[in-house]
CHARMM internal coordinates of N, CA and C (Angstrom, degrees):
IC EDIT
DIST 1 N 1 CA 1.4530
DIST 1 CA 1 C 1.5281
ANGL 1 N 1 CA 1 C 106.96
DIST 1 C 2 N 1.4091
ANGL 1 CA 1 C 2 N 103.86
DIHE 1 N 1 CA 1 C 2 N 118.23
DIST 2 N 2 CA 1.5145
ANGL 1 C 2 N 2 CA 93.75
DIHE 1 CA 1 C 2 N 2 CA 171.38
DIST 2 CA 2 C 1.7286
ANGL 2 N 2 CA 2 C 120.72
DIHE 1 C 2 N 2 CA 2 C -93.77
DIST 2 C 3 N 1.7317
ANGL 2 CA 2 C 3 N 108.59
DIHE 2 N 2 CA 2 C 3 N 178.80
DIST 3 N 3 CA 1.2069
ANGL 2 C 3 N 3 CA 99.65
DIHE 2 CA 2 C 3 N 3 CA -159.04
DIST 3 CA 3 C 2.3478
ANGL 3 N 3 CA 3 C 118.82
DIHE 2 C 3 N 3 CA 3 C -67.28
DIST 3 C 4 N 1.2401
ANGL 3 CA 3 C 4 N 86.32
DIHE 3 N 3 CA 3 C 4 N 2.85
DIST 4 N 4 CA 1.9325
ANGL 3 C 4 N 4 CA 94.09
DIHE 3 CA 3 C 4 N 4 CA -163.01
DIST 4 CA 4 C 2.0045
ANGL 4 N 4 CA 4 C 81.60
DIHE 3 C 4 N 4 CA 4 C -81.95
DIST 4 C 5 N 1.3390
ANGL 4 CA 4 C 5 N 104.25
DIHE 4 N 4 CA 4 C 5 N -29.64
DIST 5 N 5 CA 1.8406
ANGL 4 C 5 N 5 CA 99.87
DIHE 4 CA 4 C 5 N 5 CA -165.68
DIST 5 CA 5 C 1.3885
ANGL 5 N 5 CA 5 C 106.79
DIHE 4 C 5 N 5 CA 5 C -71.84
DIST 5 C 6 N 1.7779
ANGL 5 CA 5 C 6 N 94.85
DIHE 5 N 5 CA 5 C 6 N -51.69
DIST 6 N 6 CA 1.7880
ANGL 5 C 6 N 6 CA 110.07
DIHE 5 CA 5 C 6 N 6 CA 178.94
DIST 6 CA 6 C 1.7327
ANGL 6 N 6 CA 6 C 111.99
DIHE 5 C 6 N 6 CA 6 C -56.30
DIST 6 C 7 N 1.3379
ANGL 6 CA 6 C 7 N 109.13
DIHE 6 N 6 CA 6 C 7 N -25.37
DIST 7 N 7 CA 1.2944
ANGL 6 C 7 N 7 CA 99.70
DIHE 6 CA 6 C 7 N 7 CA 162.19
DIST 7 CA 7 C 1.2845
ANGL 7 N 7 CA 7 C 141.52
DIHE 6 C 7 N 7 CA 7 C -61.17
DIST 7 C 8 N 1.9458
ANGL 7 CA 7 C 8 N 103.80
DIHE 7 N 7 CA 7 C 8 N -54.51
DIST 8 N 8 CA 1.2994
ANGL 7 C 8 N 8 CA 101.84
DIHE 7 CA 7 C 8 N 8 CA 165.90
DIST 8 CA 8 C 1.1912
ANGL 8 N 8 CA 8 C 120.23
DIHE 7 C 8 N 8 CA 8 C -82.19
DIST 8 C 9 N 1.4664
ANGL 8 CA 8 C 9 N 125.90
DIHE 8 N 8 CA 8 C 9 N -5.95
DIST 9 N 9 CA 1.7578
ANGL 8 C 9 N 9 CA 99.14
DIHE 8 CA 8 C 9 N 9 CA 169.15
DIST 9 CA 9 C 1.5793
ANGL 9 N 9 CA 9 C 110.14
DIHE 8 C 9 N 9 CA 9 C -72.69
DIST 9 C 10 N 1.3452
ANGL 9 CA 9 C 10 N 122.81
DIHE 9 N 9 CA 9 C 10 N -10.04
DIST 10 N 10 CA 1.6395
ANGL 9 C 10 N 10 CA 118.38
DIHE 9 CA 9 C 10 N 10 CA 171.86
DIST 10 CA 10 C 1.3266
ANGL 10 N 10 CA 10 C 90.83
DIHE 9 C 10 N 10 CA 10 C -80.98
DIST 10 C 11 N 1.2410
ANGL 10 CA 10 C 11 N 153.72
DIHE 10 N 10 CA 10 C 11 N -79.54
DIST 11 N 11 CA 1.5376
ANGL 10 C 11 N 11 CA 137.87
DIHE 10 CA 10 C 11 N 11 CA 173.86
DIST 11 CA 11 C 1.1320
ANGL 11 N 11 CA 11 C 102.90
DIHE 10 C 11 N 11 CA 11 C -3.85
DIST 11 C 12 N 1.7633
ANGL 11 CA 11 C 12 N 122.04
DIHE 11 N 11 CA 11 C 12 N -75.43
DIST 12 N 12 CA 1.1638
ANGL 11 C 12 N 12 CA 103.90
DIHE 11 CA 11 C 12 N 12 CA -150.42
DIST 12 CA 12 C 1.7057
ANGL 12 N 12 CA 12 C 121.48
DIHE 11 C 12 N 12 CA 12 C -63.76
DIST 12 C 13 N 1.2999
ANGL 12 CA 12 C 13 N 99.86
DIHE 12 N 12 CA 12 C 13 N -32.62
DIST 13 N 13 CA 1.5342
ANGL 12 C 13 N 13 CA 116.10
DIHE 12 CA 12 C 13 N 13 CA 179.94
DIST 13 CA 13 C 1.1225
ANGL 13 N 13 CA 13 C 115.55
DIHE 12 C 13 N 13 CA 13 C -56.33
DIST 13 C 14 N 0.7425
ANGL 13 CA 13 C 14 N 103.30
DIHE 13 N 13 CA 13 C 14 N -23.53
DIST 14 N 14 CA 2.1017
ANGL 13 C 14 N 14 CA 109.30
DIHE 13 CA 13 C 14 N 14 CA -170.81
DIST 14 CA 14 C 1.6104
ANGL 14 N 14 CA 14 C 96.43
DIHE 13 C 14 N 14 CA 14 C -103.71
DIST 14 C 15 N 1.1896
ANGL 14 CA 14 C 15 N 130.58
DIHE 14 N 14 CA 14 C 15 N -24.18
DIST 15 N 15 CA 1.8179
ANGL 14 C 15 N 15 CA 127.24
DIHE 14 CA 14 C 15 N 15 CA 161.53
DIST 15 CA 15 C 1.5441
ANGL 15 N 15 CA 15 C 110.58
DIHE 14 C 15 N 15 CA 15 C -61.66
DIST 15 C 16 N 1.4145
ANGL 15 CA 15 C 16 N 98.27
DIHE 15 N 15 CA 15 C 16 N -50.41
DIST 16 N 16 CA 1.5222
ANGL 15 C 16 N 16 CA 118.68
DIHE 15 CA 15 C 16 N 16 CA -170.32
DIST 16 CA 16 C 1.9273
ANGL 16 N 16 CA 16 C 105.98
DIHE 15 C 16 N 16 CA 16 C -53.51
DIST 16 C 17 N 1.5876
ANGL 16 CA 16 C 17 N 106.04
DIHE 16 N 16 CA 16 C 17 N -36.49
DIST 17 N 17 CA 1.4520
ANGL 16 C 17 N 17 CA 124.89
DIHE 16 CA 16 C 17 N 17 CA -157.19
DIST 17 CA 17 C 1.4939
ANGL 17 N 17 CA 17 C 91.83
DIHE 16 C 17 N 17 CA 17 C -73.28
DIST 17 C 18 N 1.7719
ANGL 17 CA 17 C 18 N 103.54
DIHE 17 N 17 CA 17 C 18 N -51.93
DIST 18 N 18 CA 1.4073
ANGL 17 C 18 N 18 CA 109.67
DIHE 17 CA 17 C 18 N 18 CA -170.22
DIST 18 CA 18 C 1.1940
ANGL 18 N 18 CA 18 C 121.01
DIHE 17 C 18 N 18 CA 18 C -51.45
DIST 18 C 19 N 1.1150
ANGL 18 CA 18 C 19 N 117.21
DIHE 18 N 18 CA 18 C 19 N -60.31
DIST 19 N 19 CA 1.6318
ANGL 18 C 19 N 19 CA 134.64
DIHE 18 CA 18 C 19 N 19 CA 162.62
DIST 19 CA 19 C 1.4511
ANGL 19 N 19 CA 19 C 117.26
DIHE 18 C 19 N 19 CA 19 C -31.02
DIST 19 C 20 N 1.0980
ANGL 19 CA 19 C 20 N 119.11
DIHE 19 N 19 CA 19 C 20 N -59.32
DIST 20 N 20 CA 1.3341
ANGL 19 C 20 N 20 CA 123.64
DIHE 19 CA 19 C 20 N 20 CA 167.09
DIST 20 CA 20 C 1.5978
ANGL 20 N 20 CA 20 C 118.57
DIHE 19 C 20 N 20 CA 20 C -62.79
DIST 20 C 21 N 0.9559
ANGL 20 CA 20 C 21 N 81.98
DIHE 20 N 20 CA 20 C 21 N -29.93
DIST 21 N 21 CA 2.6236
ANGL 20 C 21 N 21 CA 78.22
DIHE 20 CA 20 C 21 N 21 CA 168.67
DIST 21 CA 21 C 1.6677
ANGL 21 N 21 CA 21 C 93.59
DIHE 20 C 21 N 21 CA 21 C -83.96
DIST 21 C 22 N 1.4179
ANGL 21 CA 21 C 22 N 122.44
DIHE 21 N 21 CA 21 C 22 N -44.52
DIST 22 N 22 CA 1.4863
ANGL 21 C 22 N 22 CA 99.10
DIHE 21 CA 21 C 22 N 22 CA -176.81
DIST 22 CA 22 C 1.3784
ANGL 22 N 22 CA 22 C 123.27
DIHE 21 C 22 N 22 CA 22 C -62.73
DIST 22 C 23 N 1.2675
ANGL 22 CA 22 C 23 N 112.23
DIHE 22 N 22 CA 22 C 23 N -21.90
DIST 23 N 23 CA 1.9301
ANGL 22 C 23 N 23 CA 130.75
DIHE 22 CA 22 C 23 N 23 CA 175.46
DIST 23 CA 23 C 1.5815
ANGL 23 N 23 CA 23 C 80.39
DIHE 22 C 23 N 23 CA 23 C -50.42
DIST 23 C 24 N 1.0831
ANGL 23 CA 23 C 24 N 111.52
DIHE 23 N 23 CA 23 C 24 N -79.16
DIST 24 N 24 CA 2.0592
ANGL 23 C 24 N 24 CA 117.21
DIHE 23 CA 23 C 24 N 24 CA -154.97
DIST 24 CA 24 C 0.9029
ANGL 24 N 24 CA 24 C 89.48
DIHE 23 C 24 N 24 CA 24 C -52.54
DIST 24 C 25 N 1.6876
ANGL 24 CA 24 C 25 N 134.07
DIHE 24 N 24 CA 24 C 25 N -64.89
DIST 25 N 25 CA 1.7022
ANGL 24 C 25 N 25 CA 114.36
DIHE 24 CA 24 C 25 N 25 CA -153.97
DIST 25 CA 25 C 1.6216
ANGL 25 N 25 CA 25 C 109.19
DIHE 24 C 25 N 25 CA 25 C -58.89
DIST 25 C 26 N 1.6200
ANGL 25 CA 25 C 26 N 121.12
DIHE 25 N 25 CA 25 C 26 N -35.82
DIST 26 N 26 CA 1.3822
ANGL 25 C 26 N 26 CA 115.92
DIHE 25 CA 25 C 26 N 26 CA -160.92
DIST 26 CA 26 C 2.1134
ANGL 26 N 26 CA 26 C 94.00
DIHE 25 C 26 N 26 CA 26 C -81.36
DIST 26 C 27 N 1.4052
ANGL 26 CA 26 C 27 N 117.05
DIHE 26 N 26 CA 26 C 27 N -17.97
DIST 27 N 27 CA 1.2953
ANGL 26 C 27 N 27 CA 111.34
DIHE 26 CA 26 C 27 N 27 CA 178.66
DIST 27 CA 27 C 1.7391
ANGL 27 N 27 CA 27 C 112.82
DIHE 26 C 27 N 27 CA 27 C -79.91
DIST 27 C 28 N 1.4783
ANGL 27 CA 27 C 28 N 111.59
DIHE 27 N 27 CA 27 C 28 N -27.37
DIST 28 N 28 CA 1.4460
ANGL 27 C 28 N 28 CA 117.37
DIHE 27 CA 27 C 28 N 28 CA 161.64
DIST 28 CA 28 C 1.2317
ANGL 28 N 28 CA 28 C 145.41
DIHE 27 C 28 N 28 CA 28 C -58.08
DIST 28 C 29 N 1.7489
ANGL 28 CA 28 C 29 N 95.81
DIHE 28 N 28 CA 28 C 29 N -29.99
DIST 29 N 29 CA 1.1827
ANGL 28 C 29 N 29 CA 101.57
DIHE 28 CA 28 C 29 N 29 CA -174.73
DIST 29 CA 29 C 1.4704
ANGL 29 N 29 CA 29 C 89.19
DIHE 28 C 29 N 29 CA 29 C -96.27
DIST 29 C 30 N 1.2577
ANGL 29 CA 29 C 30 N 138.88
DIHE 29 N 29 CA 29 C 30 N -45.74
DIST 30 N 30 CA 1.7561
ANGL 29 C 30 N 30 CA 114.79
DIHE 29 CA 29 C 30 N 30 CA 177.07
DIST 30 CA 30 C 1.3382
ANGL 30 N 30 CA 30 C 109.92
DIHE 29 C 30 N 30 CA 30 C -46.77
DIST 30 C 31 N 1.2780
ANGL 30 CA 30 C 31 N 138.70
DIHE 30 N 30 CA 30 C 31 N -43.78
DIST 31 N 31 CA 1.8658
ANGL 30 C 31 N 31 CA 147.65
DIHE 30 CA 30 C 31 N 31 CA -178.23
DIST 31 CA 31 C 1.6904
ANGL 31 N 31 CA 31 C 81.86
DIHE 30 C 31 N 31 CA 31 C -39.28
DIST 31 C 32 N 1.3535
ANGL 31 CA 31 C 32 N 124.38
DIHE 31 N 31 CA 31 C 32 N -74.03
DIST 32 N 32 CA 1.0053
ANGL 31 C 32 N 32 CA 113.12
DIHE 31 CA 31 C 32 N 32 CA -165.45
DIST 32 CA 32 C 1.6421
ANGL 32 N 32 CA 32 C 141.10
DIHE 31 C 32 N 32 CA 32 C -86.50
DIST 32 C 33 N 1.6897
ANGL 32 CA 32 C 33 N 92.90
DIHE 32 N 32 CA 32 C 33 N -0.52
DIST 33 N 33 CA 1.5221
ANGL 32 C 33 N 33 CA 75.09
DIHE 32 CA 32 C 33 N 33 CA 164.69
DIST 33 CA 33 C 0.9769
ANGL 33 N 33 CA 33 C 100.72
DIHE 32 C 33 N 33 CA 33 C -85.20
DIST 33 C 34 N 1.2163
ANGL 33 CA 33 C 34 N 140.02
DIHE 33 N 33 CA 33 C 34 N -46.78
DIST 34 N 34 CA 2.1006
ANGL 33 C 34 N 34 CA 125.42
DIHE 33 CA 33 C 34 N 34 CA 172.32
DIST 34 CA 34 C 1.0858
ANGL 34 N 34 CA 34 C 120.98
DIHE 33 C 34 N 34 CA 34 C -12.42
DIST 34 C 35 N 1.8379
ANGL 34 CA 34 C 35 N 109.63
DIHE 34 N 34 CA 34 C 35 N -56.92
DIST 35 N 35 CA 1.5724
ANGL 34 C 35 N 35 CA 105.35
DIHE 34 CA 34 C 35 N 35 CA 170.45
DIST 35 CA 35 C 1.6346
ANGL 35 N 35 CA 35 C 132.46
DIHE 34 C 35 N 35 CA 35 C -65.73
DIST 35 C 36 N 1.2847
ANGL 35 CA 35 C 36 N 97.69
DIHE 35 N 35 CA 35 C 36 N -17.34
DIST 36 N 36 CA 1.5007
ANGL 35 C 36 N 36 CA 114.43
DIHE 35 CA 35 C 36 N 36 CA 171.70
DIST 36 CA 36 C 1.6111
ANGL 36 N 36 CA 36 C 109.88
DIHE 35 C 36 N 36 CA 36 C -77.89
DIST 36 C 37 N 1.2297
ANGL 36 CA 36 C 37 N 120.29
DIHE 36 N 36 CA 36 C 37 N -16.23
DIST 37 N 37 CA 1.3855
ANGL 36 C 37 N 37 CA 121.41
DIHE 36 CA 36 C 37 N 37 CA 178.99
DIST 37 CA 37 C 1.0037
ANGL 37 N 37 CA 37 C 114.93
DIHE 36 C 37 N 37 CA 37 C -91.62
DIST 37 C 38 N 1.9870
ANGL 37 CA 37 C 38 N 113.64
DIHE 37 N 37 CA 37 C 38 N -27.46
DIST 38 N 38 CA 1.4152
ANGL 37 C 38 N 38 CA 96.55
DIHE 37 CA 37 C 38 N 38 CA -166.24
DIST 38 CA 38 C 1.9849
ANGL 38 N 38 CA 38 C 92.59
DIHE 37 C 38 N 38 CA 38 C -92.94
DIST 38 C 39 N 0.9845
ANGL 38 CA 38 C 39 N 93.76
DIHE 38 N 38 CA 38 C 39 N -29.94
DIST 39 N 39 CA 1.3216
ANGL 38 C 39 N 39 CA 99.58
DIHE 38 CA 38 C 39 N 39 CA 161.76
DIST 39 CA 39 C 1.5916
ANGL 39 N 39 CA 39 C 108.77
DIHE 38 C 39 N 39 CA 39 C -12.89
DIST 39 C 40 N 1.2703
ANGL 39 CA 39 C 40 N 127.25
DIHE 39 N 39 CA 39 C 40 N -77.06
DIST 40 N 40 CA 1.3066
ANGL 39 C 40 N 40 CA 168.72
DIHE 39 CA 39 C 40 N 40 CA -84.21
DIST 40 CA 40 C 1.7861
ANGL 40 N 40 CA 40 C 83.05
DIHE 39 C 40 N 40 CA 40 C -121.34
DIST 40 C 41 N 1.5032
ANGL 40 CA 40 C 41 N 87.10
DIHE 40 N 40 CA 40 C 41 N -67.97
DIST 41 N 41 CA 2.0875
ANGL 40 C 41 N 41 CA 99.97
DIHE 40 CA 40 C 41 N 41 CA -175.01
DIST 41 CA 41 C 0.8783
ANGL 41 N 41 CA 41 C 113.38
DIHE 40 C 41 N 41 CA 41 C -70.83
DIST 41 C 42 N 1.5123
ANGL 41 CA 41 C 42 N 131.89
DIHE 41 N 41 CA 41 C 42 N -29.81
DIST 42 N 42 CA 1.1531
ANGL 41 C 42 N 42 CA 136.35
DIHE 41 CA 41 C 42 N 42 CA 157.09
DIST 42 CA 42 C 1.5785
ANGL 42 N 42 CA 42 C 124.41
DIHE 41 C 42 N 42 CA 42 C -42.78
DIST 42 C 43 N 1.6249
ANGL 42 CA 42 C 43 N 120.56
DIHE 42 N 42 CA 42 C 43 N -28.31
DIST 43 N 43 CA 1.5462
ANGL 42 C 43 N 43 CA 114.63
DIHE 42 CA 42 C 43 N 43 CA -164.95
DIST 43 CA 43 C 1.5837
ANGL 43 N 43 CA 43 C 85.53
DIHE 42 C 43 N 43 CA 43 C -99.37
DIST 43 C 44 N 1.5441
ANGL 43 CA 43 C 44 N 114.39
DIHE 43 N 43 CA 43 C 44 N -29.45
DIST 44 N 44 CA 1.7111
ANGL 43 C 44 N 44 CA 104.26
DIHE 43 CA 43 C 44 N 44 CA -170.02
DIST 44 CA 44 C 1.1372
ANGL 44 N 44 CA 44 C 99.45
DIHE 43 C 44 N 44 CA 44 C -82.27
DIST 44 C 45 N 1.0551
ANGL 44 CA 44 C 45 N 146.14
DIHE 44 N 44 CA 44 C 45 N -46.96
DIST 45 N 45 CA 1.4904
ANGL 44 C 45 N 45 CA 144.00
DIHE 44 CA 44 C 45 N 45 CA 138.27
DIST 45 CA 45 C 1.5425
ANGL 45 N 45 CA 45 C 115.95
DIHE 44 C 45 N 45 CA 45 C 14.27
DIST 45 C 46 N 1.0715
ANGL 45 CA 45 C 46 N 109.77
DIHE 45 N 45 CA 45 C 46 N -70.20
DIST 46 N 46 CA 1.8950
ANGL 45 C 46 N 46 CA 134.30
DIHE 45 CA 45 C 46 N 46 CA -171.05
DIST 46 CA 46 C 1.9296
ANGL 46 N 46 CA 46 C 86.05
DIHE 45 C 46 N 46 CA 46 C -77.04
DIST 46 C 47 N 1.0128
ANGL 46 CA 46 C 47 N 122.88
DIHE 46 N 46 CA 46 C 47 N -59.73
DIST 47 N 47 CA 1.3510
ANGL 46 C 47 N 47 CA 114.25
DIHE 46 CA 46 C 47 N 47 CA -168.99
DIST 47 CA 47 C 1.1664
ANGL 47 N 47 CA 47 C 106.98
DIHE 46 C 47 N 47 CA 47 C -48.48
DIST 47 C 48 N 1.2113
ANGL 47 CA 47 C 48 N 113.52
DIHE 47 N 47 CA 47 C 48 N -50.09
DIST 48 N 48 CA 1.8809
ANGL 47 C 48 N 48 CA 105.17
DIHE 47 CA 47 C 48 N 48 CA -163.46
DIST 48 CA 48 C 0.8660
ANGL 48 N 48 CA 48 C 110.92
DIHE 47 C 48 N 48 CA 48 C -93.53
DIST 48 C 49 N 1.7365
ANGL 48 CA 48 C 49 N 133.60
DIHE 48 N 48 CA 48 C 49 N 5.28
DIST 49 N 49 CA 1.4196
ANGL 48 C 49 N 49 CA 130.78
DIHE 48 CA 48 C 49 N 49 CA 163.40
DIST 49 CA 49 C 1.8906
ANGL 49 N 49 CA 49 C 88.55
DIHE 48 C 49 N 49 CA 49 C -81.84
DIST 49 C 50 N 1.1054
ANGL 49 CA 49 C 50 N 134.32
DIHE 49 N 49 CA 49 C 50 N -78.89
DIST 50 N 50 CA 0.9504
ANGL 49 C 50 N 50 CA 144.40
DIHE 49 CA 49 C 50 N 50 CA 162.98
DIST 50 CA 50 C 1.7204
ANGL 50 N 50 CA 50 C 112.63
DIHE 49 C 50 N 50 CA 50 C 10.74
DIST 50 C 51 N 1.4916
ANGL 50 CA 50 C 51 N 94.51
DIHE 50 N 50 CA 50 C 51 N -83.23
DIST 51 N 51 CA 1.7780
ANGL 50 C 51 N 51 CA 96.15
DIHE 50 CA 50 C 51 N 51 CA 168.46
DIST 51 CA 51 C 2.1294
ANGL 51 N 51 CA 51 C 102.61
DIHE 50 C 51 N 51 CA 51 C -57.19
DIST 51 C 52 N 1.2438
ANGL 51 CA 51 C 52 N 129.03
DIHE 51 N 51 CA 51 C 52 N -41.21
DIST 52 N 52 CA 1.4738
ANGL 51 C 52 N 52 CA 113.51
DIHE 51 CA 51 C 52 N 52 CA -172.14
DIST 52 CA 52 C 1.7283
ANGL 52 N 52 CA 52 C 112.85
DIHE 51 C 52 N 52 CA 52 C -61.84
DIST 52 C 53 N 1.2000
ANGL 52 CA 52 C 53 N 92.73
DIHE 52 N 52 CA 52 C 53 N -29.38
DIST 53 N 53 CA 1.4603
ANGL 52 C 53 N 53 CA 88.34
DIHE 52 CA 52 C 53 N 53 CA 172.75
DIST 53 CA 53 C 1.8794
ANGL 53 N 53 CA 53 C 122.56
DIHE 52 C 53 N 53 CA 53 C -69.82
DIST 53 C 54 N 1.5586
ANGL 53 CA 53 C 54 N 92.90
DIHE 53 N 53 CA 53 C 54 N -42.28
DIST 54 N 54 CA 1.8792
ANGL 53 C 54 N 54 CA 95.15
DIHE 53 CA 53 C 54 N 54 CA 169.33
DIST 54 CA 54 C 1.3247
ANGL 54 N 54 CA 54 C 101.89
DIHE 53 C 54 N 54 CA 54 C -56.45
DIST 54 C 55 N 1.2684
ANGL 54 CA 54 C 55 N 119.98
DIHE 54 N 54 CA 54 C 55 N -36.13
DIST 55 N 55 CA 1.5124
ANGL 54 C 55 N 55 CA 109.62
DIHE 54 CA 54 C 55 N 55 CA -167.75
DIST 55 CA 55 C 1.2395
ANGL 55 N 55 CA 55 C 101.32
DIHE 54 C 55 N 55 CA 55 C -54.85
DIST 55 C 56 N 1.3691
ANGL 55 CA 55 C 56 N 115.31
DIHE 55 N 55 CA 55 C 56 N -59.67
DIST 56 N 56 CA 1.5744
ANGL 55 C 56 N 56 CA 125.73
DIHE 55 CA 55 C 56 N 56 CA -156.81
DIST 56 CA 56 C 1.3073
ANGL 56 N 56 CA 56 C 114.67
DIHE 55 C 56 N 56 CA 56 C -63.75
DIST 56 C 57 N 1.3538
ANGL 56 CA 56 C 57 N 123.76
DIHE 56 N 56 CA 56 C 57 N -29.23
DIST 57 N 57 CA 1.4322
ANGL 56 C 57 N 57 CA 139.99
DIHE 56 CA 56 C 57 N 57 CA -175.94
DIST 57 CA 57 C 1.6831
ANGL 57 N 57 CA 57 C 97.34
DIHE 56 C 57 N 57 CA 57 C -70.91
DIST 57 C 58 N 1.4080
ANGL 57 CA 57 C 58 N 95.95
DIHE 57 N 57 CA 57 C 58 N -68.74
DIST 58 N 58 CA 1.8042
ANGL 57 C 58 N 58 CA 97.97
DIHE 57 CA 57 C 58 N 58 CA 173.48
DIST 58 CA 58 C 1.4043
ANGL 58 N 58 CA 58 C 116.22
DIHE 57 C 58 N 58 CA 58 C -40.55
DIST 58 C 59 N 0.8862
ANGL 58 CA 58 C 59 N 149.40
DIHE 58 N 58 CA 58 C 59 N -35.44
DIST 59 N 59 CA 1.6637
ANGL 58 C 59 N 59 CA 165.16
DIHE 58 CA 58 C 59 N 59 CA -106.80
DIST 59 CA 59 C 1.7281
ANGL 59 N 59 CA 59 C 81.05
DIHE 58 C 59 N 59 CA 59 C -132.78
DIST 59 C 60 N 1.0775
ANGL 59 CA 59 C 60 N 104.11
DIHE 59 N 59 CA 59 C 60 N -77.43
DIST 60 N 60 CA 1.2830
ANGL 59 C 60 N 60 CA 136.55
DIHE 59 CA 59 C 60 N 60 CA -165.67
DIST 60 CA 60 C 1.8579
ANGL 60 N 60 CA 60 C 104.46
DIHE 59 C 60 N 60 CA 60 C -40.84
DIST 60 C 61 N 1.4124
ANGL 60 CA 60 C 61 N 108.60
DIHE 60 N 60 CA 60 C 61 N -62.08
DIST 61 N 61 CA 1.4686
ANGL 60 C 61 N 61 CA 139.39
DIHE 60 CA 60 C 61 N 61 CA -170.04
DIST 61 CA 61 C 2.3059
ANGL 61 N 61 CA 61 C 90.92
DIHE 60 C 61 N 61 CA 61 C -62.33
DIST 61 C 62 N 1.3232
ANGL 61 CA 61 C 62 N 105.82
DIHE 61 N 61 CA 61 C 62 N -51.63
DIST 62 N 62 CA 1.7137
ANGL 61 C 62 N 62 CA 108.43
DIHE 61 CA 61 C 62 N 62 CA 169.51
DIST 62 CA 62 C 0.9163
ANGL 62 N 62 CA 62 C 105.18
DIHE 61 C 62 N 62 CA 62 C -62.65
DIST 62 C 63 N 1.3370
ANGL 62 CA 62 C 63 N 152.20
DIHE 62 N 62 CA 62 C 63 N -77.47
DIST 63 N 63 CA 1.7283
ANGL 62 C 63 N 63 CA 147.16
DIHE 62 CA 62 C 63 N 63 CA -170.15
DIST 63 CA 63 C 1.7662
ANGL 63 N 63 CA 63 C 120.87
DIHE 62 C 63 N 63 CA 63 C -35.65
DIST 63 C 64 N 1.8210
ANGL 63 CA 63 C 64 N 88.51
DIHE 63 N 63 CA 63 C 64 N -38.89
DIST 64 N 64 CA 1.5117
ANGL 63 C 64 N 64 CA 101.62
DIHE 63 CA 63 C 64 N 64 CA 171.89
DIST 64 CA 64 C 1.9501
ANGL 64 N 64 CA 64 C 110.38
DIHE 63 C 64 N 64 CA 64 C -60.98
DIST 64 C 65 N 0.8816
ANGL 64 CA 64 C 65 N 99.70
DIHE 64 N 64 CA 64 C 65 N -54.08
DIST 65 N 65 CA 1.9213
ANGL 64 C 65 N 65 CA 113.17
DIHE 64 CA 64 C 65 N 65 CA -172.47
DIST 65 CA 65 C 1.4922
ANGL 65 N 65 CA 65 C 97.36
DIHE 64 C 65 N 65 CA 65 C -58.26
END
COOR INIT
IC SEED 1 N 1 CA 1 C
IC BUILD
């Protein structure tokens, strides 16, 4: 192998490398907006249990009277 080949197969390897870290970053950042979504259902989630429980307490607090 001379040195013009040994060159570009390090070209190519190091294109090849790049490509493959952009695969992970563009597969990371979907991983995380998912987690940012469930994130998301998770807080409205807590809210409206949150308000069901005032409800129930309120509810609860009239039946008492």
């Amino acid at each position: 192998m001379n040195e013009r080949d040994s060159d570009n197969q390090i070209k190519s390897t190091h294109v090849d490398f790049c490509l493959a870290g952009a695969e992970l970053l563009a597969a990371l950042s979907k991983f995380l907006t998912v987690i940012a979504d469930a994130a998301d259902d998770l807080e409205e989630a807590r809210d409206n249990l949150t308000e069901a429980l005032r409800e129930a307490e309120r509810l609860g607090d009239l039946e008492a009277d």
